[in-house]
N, C-alpha and C positions, 0 to 999 in steps of 0.2 A: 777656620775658613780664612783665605788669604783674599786680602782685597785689594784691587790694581785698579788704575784709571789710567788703560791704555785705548781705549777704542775711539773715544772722540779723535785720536789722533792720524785714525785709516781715511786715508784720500781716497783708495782708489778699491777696486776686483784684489790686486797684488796685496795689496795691506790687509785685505778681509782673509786671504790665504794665510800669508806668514801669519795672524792674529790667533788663525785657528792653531795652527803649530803650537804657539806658545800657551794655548790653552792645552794641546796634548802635550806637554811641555813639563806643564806645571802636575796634571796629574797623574802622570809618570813617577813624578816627585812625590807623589803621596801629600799635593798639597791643594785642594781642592778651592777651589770658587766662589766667590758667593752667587744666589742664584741673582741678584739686582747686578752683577759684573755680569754674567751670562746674558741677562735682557739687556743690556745696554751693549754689548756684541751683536745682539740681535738686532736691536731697534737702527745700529750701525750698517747694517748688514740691508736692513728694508731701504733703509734713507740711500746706501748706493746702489739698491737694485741687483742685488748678489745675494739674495736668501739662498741659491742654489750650494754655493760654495760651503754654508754651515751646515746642511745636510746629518753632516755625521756625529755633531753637536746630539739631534734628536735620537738619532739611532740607539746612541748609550746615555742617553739622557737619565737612565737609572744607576749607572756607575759613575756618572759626574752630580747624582743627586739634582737634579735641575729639574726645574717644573716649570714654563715659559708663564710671562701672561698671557691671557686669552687676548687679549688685545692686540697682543704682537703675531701670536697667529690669525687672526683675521688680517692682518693689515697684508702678513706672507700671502695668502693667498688671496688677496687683492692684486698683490706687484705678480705672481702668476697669471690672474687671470686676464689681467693688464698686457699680460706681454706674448698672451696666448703660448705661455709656455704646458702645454700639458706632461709631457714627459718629467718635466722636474719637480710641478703639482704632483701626478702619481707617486712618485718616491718617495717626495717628503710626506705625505699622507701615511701611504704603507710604511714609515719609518714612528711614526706615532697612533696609528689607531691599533685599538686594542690595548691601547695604556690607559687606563680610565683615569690615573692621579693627573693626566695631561687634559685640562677642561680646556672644553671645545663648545664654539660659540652654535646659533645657529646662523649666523651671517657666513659661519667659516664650512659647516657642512654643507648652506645652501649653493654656495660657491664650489664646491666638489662635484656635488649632484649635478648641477646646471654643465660640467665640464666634461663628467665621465657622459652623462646623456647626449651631448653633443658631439661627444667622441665617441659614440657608440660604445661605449663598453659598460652593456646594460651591467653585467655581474656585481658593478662596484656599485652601482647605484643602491642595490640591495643590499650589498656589506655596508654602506654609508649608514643605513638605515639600522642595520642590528648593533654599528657599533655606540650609538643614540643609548643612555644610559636612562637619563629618566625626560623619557616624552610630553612630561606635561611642564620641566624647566626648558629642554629646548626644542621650540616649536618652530620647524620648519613653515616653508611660504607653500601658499598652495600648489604655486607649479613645482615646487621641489616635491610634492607629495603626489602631483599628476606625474612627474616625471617616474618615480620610484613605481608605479603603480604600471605603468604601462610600457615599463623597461623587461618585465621578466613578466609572463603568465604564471612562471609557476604559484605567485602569490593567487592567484585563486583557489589554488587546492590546499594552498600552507595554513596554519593556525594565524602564521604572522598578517595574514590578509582580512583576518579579523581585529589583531592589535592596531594595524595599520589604520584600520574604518574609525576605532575608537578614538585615536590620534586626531582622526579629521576630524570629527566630530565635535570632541576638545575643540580645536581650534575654532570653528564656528563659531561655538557657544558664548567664547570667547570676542570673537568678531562681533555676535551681534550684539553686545551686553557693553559693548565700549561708547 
């Protein structure tokens, strides 16, 4: 793993671009990363308001060996929901779910849920929910669980409409016992 300390050095949008270059640059070269160099690109990337631009960082995040903090993905989709960027929320989402080595907070699904419900696009609301690994470490907020619940009917007839009840229930149990 090669390690660089070039990111504190990006000013600007332009710098978060070329930045990325010389990331495909280097593993071009067959000369990889380290993943604390990749977060600290990232964490460069939130601090100017340009997660948009590293996009494609996640996409191959399995051939650049890179597994983000979970903290850096909530903070992304914080500076999305901040900027009402939904279109670039969607991509970078669809560009990491379904990777399950890529932990995902429940501060970072409830912020997707609350976006795709707002943006009507019930479907996602339900993919948010099956791509949820184990339901009893991330426990969504209730309205992220009213939202899921009353985005799509079909959960009435699905099996999932019964996972889904146990989930809430959890959380309850949860609630009242605090």
């Amino acid at each position: 793993m090669l390690n660089i300390f070039i990111y504190p050095s990006a000013k600007n949008e332009s710098d978060i671009e070329y930045l990325l270059n010389v990331v495909a640059d280097f593993m071009g070269n067959y000369c990889p990363l380290s993943g604390n160099n990749l977060d600290d690109y990232f964490s460069k990337a939130i601090e100017l308001n340009c997660v948009k631009k590293i996009i494609p960082i996640f996409t191959n995040h399995r051939q650049l060996l890179y597994y983000p903090d979970p903290s850096l993905l909530e903070k992304a989709m914080i500076v999305f929901d901040e900027n009402k960027d939904w279109e670039s929320m969607k991509i970078f989402y669809q560009a990491i779910s379904r990777k399950y080595f890529i932990k995902k907070t429940n501060v970072f699904y409830n912020i997707y849920i609350k976006n795709a419900y707002k943006n009507k696009e019930i479907d996602l609301c339900a993919d948010v929910f099956l791509d949820i690994l184990d339901y009893q470490e991330t426990i969504l907020s209730v309205d992220s669980y009213r939202m899921i619940v009353y985005s799509n009917k079909r959960f009435v007839k699905d099996k999932i409409f019964v996972e889904l009840f146990e989930v809430i229930f959890f959380y309850l149990v949860i609630e009242i016992n605090k």
